[in-house]
N, C-alpha and C positions, 0 to 999 in steps of 0.2 A: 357653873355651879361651884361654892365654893364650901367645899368638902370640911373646913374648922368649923363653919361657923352655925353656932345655935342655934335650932331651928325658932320660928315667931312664937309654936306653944309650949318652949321650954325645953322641948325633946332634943337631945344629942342624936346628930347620923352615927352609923355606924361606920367609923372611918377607917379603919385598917380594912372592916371587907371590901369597902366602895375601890379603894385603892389596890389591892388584892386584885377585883375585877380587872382595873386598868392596865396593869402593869403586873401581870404573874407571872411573868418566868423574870423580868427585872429587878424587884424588889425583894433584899433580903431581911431589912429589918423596920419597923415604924413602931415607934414610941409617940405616945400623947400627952402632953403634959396640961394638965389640966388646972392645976395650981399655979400657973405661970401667969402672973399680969403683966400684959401686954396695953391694958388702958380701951380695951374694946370687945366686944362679945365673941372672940375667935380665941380659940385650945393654940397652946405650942403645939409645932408636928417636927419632928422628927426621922428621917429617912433614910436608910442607906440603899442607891439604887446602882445596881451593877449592870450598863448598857453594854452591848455590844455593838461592834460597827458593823455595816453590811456594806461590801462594794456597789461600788453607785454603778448604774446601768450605762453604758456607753452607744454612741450613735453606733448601726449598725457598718458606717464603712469603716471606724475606728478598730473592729474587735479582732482583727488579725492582725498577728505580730508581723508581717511585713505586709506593704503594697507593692502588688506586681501589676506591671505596665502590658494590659494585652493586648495594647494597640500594638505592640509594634511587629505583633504574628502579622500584620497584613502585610510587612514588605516582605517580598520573598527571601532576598538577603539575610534577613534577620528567622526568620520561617528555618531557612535550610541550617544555621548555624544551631538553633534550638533543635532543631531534628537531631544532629550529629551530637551534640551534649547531650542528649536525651540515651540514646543507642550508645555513647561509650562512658556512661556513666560509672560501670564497672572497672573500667580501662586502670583506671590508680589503682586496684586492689590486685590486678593479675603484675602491676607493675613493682610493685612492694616488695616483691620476694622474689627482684629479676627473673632468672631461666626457671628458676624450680617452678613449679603448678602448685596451685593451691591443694590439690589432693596427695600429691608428695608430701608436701609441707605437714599435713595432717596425720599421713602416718609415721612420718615422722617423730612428731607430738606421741603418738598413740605408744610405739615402742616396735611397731612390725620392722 
């Protein structure tokens, strides 16, 4: 449908509401120029429309920031190796502050 143009019995649409409908939280401004010849039964329109983008929807094995390989738990090898990174994953942070303990270290911090 096309929203300038003069209806067959004379009647103008109401076009700022039609487009209003379409586009309400887009559109901020429409002007009709009505004395504008164009050489055909259609109004100037004028429009300022503010879109916004939306992130496009991605396949679902795409949406994690890394791919991890779980095949490779089935070899045992690789099994026991993830086992022991798992259980000393603390290991760097008691190693950080050599002999002192981390609860040293804190009251330390504290002033005791």
């Amino acid at each position: 449908m096309d929203l300038t143009k003069l209806q067959s019995r004379g009647r103008e649409p109401d076009i700022p509401h039609l487009y209003q409908q379409l586009f309400r939280s887009s559109l901020q401004d429409i002007k009709v120029f009505k004395r504008a010849y164009v050489g055909s039964d259609h109004h100037l329109l004028v429009a300022k429309i503010n879109l916004k983008l939306r992130k496009g929807k991605f396949a679902p094995h795409l949406r994690t920031k890394y791919m991890y390989n779980v095949n490779l738990l089935s070899r045992p090898q690789k099994r026991e190796e993830y086992a022991i990174d798992v259980a000393n994953r603390f290991h760097a942070l008691e190693t950080l502050r050599g002999a002192e303990g981390i609860k040293d270290y804190c009251n330390k911090i504290k002033g005791e």
